[in-house]
C-alpha positions in Angstrom: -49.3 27.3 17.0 -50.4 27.5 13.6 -48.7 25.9 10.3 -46.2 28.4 8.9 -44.6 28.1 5.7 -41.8 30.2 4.3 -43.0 29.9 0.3 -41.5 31.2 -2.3 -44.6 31.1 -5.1 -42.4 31.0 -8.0 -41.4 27.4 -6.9 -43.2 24.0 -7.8 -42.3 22.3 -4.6 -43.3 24.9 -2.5 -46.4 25.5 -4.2 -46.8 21.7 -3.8 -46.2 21.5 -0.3 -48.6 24.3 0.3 -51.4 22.5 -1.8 -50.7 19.3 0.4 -51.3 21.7 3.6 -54.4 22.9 2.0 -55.5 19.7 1.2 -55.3 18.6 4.8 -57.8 21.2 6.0 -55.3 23.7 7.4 -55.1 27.1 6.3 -50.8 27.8 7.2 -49.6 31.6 7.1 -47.7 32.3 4.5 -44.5 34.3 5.0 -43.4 35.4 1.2 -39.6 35.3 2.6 -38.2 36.6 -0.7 -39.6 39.9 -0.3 -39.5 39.6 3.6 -36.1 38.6 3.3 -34.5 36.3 6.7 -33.1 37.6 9.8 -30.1 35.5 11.0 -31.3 34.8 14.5 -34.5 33.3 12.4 -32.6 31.1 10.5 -30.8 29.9 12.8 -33.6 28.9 15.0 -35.5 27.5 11.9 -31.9 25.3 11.3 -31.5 24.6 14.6 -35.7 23.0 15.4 -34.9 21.2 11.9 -31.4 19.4 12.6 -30.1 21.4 9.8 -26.8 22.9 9.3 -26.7 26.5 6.9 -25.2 24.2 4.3 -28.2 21.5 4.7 -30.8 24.5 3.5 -28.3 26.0 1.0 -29.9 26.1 -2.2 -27.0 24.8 -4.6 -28.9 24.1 -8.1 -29.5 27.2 -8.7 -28.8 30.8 -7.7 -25.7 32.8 -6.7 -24.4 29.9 -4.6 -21.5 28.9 -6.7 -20.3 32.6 -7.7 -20.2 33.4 -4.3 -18.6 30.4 -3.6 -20.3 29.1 -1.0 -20.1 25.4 -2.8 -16.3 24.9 -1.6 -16.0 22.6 1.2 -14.4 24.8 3.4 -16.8 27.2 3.7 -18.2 27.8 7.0 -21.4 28.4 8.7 -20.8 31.8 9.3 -20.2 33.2 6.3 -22.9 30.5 4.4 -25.5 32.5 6.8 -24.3 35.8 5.7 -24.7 35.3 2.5 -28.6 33.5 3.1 -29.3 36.7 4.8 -27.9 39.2 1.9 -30.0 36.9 -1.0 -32.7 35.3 0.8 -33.0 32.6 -2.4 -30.1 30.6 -1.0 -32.3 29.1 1.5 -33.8 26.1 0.2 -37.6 25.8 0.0 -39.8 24.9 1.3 -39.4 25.1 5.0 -42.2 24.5 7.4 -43.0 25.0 10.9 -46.3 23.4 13.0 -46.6 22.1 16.6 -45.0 19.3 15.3 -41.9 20.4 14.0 -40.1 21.9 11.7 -38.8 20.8 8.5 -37.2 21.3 5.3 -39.8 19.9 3.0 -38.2 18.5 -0.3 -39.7 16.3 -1.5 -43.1 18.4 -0.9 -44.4 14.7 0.8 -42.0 15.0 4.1 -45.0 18.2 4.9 -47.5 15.2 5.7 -45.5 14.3 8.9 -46.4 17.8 10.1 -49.6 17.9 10.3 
């Protein structure tokens, strides 16, 4: 299996992590989720190989998060993976899959135990 990222150009971190791939000799596919958008069976397989719950890969600092109110407590998996299916930029980047793993990689460092 190949590196995978899920990048979202636009971002520093992702753009990081991707130049850390790079810079490691691998060449990862690049899925431009924004404009593929996310499936919820592919989430929740990505969240589930991670050990991450919808709220752990909720991207809260900025984006529609808080007016949709996804940010109260009580909100539940469910409906926080509706919503990251209807506006693919809730999803916190960026995530990475390789043979050995998959993970949420903030800071863009945590991409060096995958490869």
């Amino acid at each position: 299996m190949a590196i995978v990222i899920f990048h979202n150009p636009n971002c520093s971190k992702s753009r990081a992590a991707l130049d850390l791939i790079r810079a490691a000799g691998q060449e990862p596919t690049v899925v431009p989720y924004l404009g593929t958008g996310w499936t919820r069976p592919q989430l929740q397989a990505l969240f589930a190989a991670a050990d991450l719950r919808p709220r752990d890969a909720l991207r809260s600092a900025r984006g529609p998060a808080r007016e949709l109110g996804l940010l109260d407590e009580g909100t539940s998996d469910e409906t926080i993976l509706d919503a990251m299916v209807a506006h693919p930029e809730l999803v916190e980047r960026p995530l990475v899959c390789s043979p050995k793993g998959v993970r949420l990689c903030r800071p863009p460092e945590r991409v060096r135990d995958l490869l």
